[in-house]
Backbone as CSV, one residue per row, in Angstrom:
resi,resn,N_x,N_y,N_z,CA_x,CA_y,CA_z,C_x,C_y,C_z
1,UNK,-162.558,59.158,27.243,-161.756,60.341,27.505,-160.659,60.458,26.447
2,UNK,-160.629,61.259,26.093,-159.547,61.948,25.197,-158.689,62.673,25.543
3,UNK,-157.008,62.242,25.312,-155.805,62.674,26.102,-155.483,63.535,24.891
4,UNK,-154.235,64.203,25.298,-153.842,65.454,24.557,-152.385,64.651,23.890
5,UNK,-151.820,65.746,23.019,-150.872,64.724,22.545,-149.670,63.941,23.733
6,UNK,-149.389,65.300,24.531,-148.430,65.497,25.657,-148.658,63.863,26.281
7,UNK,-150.003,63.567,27.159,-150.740,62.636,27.762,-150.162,61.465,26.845
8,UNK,-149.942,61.661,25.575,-150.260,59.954,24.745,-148.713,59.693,24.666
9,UNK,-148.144,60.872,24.764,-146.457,60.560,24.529,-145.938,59.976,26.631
10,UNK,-146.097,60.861,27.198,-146.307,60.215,28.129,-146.597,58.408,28.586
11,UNK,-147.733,57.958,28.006,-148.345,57.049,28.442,-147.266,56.032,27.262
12,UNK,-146.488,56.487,25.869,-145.914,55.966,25.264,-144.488,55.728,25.918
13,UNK,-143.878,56.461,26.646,-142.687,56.658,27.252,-142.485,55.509,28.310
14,UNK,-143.676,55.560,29.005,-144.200,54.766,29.838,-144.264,53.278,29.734
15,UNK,-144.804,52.850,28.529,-144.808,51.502,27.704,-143.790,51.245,27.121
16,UNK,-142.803,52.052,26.764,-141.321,51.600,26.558,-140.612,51.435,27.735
17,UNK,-140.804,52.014,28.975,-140.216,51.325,30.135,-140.769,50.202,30.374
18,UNK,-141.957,50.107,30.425,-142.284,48.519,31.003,-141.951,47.154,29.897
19,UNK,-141.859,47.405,28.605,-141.062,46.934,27.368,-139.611,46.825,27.715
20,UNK,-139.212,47.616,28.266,-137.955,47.072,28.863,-137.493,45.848,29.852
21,UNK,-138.723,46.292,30.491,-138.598,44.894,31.952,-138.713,43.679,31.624
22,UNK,-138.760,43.358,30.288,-139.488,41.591,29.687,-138.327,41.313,28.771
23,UNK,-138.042,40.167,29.425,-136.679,39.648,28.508,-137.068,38.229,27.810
24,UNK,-136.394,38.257,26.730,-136.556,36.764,26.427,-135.665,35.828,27.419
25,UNK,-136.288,34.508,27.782,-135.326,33.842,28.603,-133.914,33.512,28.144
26,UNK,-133.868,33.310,26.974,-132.807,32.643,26.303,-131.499,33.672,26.101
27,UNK,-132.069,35.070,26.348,-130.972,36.103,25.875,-131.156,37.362,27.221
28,UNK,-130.029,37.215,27.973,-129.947,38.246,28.679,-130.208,40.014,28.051
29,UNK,-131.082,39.937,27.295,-131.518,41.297,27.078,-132.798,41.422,26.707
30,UNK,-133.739,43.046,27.269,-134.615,42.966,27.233,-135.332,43.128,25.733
31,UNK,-136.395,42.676,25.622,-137.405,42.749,24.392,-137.588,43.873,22.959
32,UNK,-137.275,45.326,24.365,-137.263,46.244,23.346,-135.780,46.359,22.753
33,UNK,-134.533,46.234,23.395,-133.498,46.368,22.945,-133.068,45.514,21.942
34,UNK,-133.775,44.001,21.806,-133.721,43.160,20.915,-134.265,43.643,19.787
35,UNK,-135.113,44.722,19.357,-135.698,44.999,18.529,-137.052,43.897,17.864
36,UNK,-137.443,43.222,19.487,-138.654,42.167,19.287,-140.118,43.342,19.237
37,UNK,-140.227,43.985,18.900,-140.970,45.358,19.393,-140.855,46.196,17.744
38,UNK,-141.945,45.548,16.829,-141.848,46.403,15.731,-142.552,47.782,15.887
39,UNK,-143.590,47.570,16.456,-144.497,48.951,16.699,-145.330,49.066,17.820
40,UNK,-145.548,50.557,18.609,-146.544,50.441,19.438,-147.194,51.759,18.722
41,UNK,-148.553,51.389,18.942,-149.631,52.824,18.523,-150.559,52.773,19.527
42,UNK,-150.579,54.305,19.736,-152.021,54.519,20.963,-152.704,55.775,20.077
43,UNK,-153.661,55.534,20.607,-154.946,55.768,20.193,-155.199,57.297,20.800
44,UNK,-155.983,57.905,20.479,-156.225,59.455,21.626,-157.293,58.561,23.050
45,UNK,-157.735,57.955,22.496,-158.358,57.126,23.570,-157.667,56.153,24.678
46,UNK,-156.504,56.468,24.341,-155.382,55.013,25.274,-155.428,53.595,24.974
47,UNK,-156.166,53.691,23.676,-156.343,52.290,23.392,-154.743,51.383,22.611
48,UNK,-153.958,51.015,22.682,-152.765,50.327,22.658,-152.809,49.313,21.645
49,UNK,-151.904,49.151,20.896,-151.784,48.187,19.717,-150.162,48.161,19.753
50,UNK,-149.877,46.898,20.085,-148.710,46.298,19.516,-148.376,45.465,18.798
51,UNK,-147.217,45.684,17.690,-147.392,44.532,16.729,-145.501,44.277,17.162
52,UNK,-144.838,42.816,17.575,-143.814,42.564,17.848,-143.495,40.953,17.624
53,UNK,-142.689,40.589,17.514,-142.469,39.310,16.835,-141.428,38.616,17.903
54,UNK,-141.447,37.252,17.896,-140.392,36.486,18.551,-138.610,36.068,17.716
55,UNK,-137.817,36.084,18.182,-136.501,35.634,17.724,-136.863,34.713,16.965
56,UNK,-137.650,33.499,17.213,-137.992,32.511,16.034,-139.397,31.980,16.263
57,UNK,-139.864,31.828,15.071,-141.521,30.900,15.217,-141.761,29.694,16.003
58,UNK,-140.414,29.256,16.421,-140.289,27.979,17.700,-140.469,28.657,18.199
59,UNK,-140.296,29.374,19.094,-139.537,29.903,20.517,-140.536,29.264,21.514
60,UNK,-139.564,28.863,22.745,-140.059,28.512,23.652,-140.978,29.250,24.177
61,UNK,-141.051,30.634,23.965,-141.627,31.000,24.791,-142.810,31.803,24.501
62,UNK,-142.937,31.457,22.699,-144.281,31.783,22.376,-145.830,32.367,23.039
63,UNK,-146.104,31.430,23.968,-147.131,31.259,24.210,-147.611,32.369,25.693
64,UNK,-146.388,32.353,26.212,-146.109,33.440,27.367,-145.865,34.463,27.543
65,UNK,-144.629,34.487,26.387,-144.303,36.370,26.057,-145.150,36.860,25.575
66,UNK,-145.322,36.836,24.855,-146.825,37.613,24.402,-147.483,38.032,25.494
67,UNK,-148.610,37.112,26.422,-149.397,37.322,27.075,-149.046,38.446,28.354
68,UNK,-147.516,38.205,28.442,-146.863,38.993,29.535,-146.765,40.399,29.276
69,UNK,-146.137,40.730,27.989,-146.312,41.828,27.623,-147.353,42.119,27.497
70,UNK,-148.655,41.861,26.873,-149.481,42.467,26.773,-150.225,43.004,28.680
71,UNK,-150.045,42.248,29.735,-150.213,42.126,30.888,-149.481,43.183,31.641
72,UNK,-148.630,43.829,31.234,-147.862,44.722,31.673,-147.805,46.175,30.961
73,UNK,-148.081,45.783,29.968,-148.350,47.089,29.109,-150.302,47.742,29.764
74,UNK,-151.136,46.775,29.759,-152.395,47.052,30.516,-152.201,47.536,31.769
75,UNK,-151.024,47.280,32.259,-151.173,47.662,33.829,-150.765,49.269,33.721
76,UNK,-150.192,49.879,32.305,-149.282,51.713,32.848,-150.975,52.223,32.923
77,UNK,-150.244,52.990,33.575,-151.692,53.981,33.980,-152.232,54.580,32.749
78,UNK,-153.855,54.547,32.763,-154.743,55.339,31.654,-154.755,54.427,30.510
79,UNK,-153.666,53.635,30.390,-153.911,52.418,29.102,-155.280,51.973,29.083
80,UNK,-155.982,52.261,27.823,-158.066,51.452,28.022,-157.308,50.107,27.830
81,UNK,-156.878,49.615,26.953,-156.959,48.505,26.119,-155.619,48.095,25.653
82,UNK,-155.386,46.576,25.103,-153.710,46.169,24.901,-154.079,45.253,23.368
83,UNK,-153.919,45.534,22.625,-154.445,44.597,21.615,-152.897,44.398,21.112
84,UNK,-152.302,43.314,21.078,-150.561,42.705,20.723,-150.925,41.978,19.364
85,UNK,-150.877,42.009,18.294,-150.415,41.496,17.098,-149.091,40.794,16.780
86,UNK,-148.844,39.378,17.013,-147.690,38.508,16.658,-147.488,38.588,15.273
87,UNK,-146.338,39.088,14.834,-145.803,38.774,13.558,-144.616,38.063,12.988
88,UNK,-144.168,37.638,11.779,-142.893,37.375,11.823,-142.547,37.539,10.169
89,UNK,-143.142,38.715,9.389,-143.366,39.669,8.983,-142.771,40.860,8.869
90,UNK,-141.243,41.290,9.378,-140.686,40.877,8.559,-139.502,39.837,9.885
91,UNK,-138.750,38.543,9.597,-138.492,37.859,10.392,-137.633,38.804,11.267
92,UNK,-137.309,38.611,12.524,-136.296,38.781,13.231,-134.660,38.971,12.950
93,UNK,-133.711,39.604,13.074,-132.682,38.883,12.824,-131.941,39.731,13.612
94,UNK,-130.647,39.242,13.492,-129.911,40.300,14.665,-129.579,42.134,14.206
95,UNK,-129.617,41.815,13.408,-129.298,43.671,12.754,-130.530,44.206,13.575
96,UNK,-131.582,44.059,13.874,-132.919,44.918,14.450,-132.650,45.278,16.258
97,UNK,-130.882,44.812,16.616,-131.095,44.788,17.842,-130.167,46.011,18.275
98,UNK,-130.682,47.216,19.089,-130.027,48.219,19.278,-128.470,47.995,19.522
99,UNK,-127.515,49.270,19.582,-126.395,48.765,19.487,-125.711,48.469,21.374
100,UNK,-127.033,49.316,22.012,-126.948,48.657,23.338,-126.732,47.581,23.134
101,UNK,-128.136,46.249,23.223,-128.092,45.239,22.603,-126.876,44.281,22.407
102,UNK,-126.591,44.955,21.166,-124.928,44.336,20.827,-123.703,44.366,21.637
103,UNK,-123.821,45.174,22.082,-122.851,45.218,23.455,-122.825,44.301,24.300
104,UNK,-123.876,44.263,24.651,-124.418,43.474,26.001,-124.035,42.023,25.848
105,UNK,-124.189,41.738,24.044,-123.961,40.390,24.304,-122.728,40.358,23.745
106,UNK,-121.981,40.880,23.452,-120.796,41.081,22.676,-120.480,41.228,21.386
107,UNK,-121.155,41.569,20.594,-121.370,41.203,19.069,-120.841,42.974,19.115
108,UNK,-120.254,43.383,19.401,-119.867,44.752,19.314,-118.368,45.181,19.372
């Protein structure tokens, strides 16, 4: 099935709320506000591609965040598919974190 543009912005709006709900443990703020979230692309088909990176190539929590997000992003409605691309490409650093973000933790 093929959505209209309206439908894909929708279903995009959608995946930035649930991008919101996933925090790294280590930092009281969520994922997208960290600017851990380089790109999402959907498809006319609902097919989903994210490419987003961790605070550091340690991170504890490697192995989970990922899988979570991608687990939650599959669940918005009409999503076919979640394909998440880990990068660190270009690295993380704090300038990428909205100025919400900065607030929150005080760097503002």
């Amino acid at each position: 099935m093929k959505f209209t543009d309206d439908q894909i912005a929708d279903i995009g709006e959608e995946i930035i709320n649930v991008l919101k709900t996933v925090y790294d443990p280590e930092i009281p703020v969520d994922i997208y506000e960290l600017g851990l979230v380089y790109d999402v692309q959907i498809s006319d088909d609902a097919d989903v591609k994210i490419i987003m990176t961790l605070t550091t190539p340690n991170c504890p929590v490697a192995e989970t965040l990922p899988q979570e997000v991608k687990d939650k992003v599959a669940e918005v409605e009409n999503v076919k598919s979640v394909d998440l691309e880990l990068t660190f490409e270009p690295s993380w650093n704090k300038d990428m974190m909205s100025e919400e973000a900065k607030f929150e933790l005080g760097m503002l």
